[in-house]
Every structure is written in C-alpha cells, then in structure tokens.
C-alpha positions in Angstrom: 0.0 0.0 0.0 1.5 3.3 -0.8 0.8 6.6 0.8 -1.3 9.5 -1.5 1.0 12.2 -1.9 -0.2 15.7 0.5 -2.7 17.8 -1.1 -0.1 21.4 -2.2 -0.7 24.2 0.1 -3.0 27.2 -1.2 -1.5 30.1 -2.3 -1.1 33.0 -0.4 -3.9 35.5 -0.4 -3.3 38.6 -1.8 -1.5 41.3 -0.1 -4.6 43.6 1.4 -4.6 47.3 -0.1 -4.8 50.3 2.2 -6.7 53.4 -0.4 -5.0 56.7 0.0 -5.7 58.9 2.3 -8.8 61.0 0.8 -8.8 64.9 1.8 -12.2 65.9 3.3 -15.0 68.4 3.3 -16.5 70.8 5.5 -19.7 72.3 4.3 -20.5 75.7 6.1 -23.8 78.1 6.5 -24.3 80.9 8.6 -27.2 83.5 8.7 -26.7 87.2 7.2 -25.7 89.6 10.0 -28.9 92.2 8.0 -26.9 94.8 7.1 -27.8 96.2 4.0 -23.3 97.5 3.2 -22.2 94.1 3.6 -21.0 92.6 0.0 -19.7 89.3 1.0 -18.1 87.3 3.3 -14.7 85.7 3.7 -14.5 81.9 5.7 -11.3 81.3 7.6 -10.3 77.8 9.5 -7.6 76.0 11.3 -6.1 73.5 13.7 -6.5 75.4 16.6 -9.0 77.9 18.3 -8.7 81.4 16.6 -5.4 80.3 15.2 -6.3 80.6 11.3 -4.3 79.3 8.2 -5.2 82.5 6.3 -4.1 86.1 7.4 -6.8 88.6 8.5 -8.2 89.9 5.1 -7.3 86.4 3.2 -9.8 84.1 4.3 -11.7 81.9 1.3 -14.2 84.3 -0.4 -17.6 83.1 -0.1 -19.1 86.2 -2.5 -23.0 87.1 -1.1 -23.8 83.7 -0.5 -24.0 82.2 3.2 -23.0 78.9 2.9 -19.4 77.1 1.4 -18.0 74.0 0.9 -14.3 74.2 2.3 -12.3 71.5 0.1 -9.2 69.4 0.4 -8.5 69.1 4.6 -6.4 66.1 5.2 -8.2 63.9 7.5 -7.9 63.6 11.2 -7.1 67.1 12.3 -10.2 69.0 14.5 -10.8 72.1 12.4 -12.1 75.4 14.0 -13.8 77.8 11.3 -15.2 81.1 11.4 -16.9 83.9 9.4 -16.1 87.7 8.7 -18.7 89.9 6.9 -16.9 92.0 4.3 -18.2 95.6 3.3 -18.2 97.3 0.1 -14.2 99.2 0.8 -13.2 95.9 1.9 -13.8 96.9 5.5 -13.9 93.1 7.4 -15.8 92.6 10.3 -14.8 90.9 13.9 -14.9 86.7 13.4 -17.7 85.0 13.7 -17.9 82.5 16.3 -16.6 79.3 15.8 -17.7 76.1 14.3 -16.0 72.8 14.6 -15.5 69.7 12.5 -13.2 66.6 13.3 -12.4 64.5 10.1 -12.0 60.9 10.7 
C-alpha cells in the first residue's frame, strides 16, 4: 500500500490594499448679519481655536452667499472655522464664532 501524496498548500492570499488617504470636506452656513453694506463674506479655518491658516483679510471668499463647501482638509485634524462679513471698501468685520469639524 502506498501513501497518496499531501494535497499542495494554497497560495497565499493577496496582499490587502490600504486606499490613500482622501482629503475631506466641511460644508459651512451661517445666517446674514442684516446689514444692507455688507457685499460678501470671507470663511477662515484651522487646527487650533482662533489660530487661522489665512491672514486677516485672506480668508476663502464666499461672495454674497451664506454657505461654502471648504475642500481638500487632510483627515484627522479638529478644524475650527469662522466667518467675517466684508463691506463694500473691503472693511472686514470681527470673526464669527466658531464652528467645529473633526475628520475621521
């Protein structure tokens, strides 16, 4: 009587994939402050309470509307964002209060 050779082992699986990292979204809306010389409004937003990437004056234009989609945050940060009204000579009021979003 002879012995049946072993069955071959399976093949490895496949190594599993991580995706990239994908940048996320905040999507923003605030109500008009009602005054009739305010033009627009600027967003700002950062890592840290009232500590903004953008200099005063350069936050993300929003134009006249009161709600904006702030694009391409790498995840896993807590972001603080806030508002400025902007008048017709570029006069910028104080900062809104804050808002805050963590991205997983």
């Amino acid at each position: 009587m002879t012995a049946e050779a072993p069955a071959p082992a399976p093949a490895p699986a496949p190594a599993p994939t991580i995706p990239a990292p994908t940048a996320g979204t905040a999507t923003l809306s605030w109500s008009a402050p009602g005054s009739a010389n305010v033009i627009g409004y600027r967003v700002y937003y950062g890592t840290a309470s009232r500590s903004y990437l953008q200099p005063r004056g350069m936050g993300l234009s929003a134009g006249n509307a009161t709600t904006h989609v702030v694009t391409g945050l790498p995840r896993g940060y807590l972001y603080f964002f806030a508002v400025t009204a902007v008048g017709a000579n570029d006069e910028e009021s104080d900062f809104s209060n804050e808002a805050t979003k963590h991205l997983q």
